[in-house]
C-alpha positions in Angstrom: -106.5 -86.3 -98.2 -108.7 -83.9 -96.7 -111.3 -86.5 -97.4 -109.8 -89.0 -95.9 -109.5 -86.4 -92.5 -112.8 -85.5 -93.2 -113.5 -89.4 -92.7 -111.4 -89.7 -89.9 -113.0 -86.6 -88.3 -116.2 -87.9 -88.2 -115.4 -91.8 -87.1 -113.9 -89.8 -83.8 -116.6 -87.5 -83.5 -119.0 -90.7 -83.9 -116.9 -93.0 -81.6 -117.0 -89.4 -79.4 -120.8 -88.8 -79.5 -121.5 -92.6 -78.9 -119.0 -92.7 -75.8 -120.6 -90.0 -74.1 -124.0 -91.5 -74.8 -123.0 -95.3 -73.5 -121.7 -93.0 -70.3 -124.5 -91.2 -70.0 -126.7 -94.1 -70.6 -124.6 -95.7 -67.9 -124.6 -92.8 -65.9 -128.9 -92.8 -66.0 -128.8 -96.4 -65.3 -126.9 -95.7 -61.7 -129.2 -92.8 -61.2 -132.3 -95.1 -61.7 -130.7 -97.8 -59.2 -130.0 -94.6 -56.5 -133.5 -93.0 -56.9 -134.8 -96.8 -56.6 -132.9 -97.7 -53.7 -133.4 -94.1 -51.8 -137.4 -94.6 -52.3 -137.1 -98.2 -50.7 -135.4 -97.2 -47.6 -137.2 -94.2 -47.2 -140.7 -95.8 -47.4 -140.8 -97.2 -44.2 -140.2 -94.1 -42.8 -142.7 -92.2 -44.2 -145.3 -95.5 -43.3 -144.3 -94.8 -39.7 -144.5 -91.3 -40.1 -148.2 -91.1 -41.4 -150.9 -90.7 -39.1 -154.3 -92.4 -39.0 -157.5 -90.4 -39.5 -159.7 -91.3 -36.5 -163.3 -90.8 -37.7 -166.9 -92.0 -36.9 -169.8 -91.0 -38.0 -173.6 -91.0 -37.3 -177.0 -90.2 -38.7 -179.4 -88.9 -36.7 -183.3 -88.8 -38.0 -186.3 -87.9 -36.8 -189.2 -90.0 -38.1 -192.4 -87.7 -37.0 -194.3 -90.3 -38.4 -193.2 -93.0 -35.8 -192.5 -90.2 -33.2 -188.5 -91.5 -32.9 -185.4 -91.0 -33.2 -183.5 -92.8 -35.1 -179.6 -93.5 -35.4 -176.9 -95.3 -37.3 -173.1 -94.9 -35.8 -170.5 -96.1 -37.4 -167.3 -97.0 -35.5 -163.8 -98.3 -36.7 -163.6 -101.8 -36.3 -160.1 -102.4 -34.7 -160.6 -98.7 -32.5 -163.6 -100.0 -31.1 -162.5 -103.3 -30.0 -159.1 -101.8 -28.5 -161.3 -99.4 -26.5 -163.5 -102.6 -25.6 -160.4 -104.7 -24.7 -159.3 -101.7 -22.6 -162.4 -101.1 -20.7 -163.7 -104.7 -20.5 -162.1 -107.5 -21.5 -158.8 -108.1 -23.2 -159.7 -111.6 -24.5 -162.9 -110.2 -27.1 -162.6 -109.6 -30.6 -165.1 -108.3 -32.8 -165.8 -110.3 -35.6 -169.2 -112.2 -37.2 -167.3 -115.6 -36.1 -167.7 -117.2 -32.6 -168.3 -113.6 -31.6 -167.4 -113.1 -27.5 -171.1 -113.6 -26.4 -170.9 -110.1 -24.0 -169.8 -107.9 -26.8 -173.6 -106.9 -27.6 -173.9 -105.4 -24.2 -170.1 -103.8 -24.2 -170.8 -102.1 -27.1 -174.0 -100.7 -25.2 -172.7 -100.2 -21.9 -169.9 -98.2 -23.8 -172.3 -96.3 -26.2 -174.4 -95.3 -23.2 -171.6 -93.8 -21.6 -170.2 -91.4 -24.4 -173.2 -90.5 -26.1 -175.7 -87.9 -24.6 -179.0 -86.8 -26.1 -181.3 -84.4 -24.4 -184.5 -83.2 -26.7 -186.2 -80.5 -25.6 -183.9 -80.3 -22.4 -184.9 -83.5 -21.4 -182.2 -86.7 -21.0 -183.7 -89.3 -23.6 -181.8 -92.4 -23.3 -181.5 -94.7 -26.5 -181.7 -98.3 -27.0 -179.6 -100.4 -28.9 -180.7 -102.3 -31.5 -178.1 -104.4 -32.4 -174.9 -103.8 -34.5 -173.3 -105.5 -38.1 -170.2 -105.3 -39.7 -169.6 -103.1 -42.9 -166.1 -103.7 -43.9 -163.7 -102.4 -41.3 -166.6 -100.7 -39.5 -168.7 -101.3 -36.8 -172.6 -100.4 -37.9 -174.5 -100.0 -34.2 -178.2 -99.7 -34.8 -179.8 -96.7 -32.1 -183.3 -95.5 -31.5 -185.1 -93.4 -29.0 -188.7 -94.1 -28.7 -192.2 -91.7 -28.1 -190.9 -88.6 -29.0 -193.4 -86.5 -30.5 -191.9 -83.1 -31.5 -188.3 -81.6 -31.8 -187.7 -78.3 -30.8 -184.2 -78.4 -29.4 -181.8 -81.2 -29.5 -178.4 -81.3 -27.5 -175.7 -83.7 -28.4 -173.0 -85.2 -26.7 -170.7 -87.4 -28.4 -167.3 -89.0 -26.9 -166.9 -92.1 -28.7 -162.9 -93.0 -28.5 -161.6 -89.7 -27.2 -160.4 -91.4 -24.1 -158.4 -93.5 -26.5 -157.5 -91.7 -29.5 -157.3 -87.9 -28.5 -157.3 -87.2 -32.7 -160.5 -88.8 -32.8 -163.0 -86.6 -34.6 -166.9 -87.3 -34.5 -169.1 -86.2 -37.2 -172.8 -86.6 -36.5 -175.2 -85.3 -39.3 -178.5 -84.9 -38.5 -182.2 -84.6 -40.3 -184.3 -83.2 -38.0 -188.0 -81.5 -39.3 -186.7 -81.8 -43.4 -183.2 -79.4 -41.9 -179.5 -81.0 -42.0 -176.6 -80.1 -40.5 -173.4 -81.3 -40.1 -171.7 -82.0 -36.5 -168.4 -82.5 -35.3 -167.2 -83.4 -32.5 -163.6 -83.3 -31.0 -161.8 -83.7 -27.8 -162.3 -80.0 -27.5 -165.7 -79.4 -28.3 -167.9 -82.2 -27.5 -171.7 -81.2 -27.0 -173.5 -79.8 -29.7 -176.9 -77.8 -29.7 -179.9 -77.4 -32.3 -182.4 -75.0 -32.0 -185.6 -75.8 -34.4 -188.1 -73.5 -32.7 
């Protein structure tokens, strides 16, 4: 007898034990689908809540050797044609295929406009290359001719703040074998180097 309840005891613990497991199982099953379905509908949300980082950059050298300037901007691709569109011309898209033919000299009419450079207080305008796409960036190829020393250099550099107020500018520079690091921002846009 007590074997037998002994028996009996431990089929209803066992039936017990694997009851609360199939609920709990079932219980961690309708979790799962909850969790799952909260991370769907809350994805969008957080998509539309992220912000873009709005960053260019340029390098800036001085090649003593050739007595130039030298400088390498790049610019997001779909920023830059939205400011171009804006300013310009709605119609142009920038893109290595049956490119606008005017989108060379937008992109330096625009360049021209929100980027400075004096060197040695003196305005030094720059010419443009030409430009390339990398990617989802816009490559634009600078240079400032005949310049045979740098003592001082002040930079200005605007490029999509009228656009994108977040928009932050980095310019690094290499200037008689020193580097630094520039940013720009709505807030502060002109930058000076003294190398005297």
């Amino acid at each position: 007898m007590i074997v037998k309840n002994f028996i009996n005891f431990i089929n209803i613990f066992l039936e017990y034990v694997f009851y609360q497991k199939s609920y709990f199982y079932e219980l961690m099953i309708v979790m799962k689908f909850f969790k799952v379905a909260f991370l769907a509908l809350m994805f969008p949300l957080f998509l539309s809540s992220a912000h873009k980082y709005y960053v260019s950059v340029m390098q800036l050298t001085y090649v003593e050797d050739k007595q130039s300037v030298q400088m390498i901007s790049r610019i997001d691709v779909a920023d830059l044609e939205y400011t171009l569109q804006e300013r310009y011309d709605k119609k142009i898209t920038l893109t290595d295929i049956n490119e606008h033919p005017m989108v060379d000299e937008y992109i330096k009419k625009y360049l021209n406009q929100k980027i400075e450079i004096k060197i040695n207080t003196q305005d030094t305008p720059f010419n443009f290359i030409g430009k390339e796409y990398e990617n989802d960036l816009v490559v634009c190829y600078l240079e400032i001719e005949n310049i045979k020393a740098v003592n001082t250099i002040e930079i200005s550099n605007s490029v999509l703040f009228d656009l994108f107020p977040k928009q932050k500018n980095v310019v690094k520079t290499k200037i008689n074998s020193k580097t630094n690091n520039l940013i720009f921002t709505t807030e502060d846009r002109n930058q000076y180097l003294n190398f005297k």
